[in-house]
C-alpha positions as CSV (number, residue, x, y, z in Angstrom):
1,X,-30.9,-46.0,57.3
2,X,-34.3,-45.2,58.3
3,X,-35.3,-42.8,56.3
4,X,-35.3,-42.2,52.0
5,X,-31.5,-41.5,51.6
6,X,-30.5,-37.6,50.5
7,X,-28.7,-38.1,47.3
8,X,-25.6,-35.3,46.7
9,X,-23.4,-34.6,43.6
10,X,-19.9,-34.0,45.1
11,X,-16.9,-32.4,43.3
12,X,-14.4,-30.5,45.3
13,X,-13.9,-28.0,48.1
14,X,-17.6,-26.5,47.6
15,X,-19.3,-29.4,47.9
16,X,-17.2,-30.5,50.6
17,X,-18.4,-27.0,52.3
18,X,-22.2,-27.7,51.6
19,X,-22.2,-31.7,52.9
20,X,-20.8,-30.3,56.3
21,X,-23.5,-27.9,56.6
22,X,-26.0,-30.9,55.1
23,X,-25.0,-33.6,58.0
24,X,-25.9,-30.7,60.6
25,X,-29.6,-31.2,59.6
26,X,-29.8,-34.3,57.6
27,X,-28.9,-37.9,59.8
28,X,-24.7,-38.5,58.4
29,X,-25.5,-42.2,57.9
30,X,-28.9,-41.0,56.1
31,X,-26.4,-39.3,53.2
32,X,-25.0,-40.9,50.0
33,X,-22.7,-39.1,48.4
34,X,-21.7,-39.4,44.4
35,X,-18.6,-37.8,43.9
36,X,-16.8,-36.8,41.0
37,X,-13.4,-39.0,39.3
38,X,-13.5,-36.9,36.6
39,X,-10.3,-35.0,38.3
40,X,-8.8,-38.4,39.2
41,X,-5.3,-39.3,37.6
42,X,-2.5,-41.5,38.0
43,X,1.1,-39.5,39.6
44,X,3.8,-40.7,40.1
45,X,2.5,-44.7,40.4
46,X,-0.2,-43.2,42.7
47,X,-4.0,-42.8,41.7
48,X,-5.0,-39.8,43.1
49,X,-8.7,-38.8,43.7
50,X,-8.8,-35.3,44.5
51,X,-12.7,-34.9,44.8
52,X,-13.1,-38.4,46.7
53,X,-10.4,-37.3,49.6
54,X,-11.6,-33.5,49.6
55,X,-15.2,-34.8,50.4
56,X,-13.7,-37.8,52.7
57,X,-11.5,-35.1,55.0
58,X,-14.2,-32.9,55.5
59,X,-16.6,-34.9,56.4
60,X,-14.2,-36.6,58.7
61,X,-13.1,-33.5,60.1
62,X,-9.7,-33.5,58.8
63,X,-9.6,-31.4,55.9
64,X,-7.3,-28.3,56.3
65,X,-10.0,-25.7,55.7
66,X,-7.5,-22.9,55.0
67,X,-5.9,-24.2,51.8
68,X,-9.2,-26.2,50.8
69,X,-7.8,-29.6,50.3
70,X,-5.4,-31.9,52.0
71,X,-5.3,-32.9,55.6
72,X,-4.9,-30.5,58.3
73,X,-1.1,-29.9,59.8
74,X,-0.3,-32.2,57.4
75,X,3.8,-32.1,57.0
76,X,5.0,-32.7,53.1
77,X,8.3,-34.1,53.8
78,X,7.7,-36.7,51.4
79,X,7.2,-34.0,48.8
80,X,9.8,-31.7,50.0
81,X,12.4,-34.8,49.0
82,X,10.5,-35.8,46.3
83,X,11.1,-32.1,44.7
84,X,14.8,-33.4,44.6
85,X,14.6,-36.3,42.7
86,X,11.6,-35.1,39.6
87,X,10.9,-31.5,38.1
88,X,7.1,-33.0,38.1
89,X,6.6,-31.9,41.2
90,X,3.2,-29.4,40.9
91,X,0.8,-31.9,42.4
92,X,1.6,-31.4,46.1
93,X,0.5,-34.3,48.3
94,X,1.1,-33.7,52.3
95,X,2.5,-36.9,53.7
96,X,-0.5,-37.7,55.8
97,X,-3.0,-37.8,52.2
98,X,-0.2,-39.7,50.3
99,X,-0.8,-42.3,52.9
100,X,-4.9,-42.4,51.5
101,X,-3.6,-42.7,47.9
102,X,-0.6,-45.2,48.7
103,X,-3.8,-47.8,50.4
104,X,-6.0,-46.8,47.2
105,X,-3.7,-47.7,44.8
106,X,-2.5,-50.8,46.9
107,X,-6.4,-51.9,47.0
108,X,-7.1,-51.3,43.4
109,X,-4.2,-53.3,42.4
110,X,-5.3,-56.1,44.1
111,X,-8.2,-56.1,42.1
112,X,-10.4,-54.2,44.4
113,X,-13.0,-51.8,42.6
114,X,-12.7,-48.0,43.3
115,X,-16.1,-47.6,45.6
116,X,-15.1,-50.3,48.0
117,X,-11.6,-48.6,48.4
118,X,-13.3,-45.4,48.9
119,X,-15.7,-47.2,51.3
120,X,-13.2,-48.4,53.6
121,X,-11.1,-45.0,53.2
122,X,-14.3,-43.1,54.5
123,X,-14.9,-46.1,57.3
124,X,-11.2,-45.7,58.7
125,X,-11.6,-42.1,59.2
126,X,-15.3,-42.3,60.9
127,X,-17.2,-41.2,57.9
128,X,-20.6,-42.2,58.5
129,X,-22.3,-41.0,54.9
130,X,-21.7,-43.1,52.3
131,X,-19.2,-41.7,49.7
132,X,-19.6,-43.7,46.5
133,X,-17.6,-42.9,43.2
134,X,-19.6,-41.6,40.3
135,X,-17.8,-44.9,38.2
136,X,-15.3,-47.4,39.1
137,X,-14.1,-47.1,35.7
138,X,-11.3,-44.0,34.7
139,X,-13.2,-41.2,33.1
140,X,-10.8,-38.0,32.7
141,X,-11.6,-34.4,32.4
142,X,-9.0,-32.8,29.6
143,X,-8.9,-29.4,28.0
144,X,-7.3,-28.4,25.1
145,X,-5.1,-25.4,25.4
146,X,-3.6,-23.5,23.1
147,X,-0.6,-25.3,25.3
148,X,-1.9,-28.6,24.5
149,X,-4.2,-31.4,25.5
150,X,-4.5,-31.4,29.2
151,X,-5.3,-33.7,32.1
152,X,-7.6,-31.1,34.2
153,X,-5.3,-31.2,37.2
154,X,-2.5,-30.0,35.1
155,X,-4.9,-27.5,33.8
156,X,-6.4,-26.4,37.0
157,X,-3.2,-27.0,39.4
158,X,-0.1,-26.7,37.7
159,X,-1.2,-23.8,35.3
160,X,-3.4,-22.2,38.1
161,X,-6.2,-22.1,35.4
162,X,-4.8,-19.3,33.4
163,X,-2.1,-18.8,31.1
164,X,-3.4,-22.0,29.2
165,X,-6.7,-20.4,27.2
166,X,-9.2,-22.9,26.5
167,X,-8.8,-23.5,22.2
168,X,-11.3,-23.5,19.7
169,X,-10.5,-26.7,18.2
């Protein structure tokens, strides 16, 4: 890096949207990105890091740009069988991105912290910004609903962000 890095916030598809616009005129490898955990959560065994990946697979050129997240012709047998076997099945995870979150998890439980797992994520798929996360420690987003306290992906994915109305409490 030979120049002052350009700092971004990053959380989600819009941000994802802007950075590939951003490397077009800004050096990639001149680019640190701080994206958001706030949405991460644990599923199913898995930690999942929505905002991390989104940011990851567009900037790597994979992201399936239709739907917004996920990996392009991504297949979701894995979650097609899965369906079977648990009725929490909302998160959908394309077989191709489960592979990202089976190696996270797997790195983290060997005691590796979050940013270097998300480092070598964004190396393997020719990443050349630097995607740090905002913390290597859990931080979680919840809402409480007049359906309850809930994790923001259940809020935002399974509910589709309505039919749950934010309460006052």
């Amino acid at each position: 890096m030979t120049a002052e890095p350009v700092v971004v916030l990053a959380g989600g598809v819009g941000a994802a949207r802007f950075l590939r616009g951003l490397v077009q005129v800004v050096p990639a490898d001149e680019i640190v990105v701080i994206g958001n955990t706030g949405d991460d959560m644990w599923w199913h065994g898995l930690y999942i890091a929505p905002d991390l990946d989104t940011v990851t697979y567009w900037l790597a050129g994979v992201a399936d740009e239709s739907r917004g997240w996920g990996i392009r012709e991504d297949t979701f047998v894995a979650q097609k069988a899965f369906e079977q076997l648990s009725e929490k099945s909302w998160f959908q995870l394309g077989d191709r991105d489960l592979a990202t979150h089976l190696y996270r998890t797997g790195r983290l439980a060997e005691g590796a912290p979050l940013h270097l797992a998300t480092a070598e994520l964004a190396e393997r798929l020719g990443v050349r910004s630097r995607i740090v996360p905002m913390s290597d420690e859990p931080v979680e987003t919840r809402l409480k609903t007049d359906a309850g306290d809930l994790h923001f992906q259940e809020y935002f994915v399974s509910a589709r962000s309505s039919g749950f109305r934010p309460s006052d409490s």
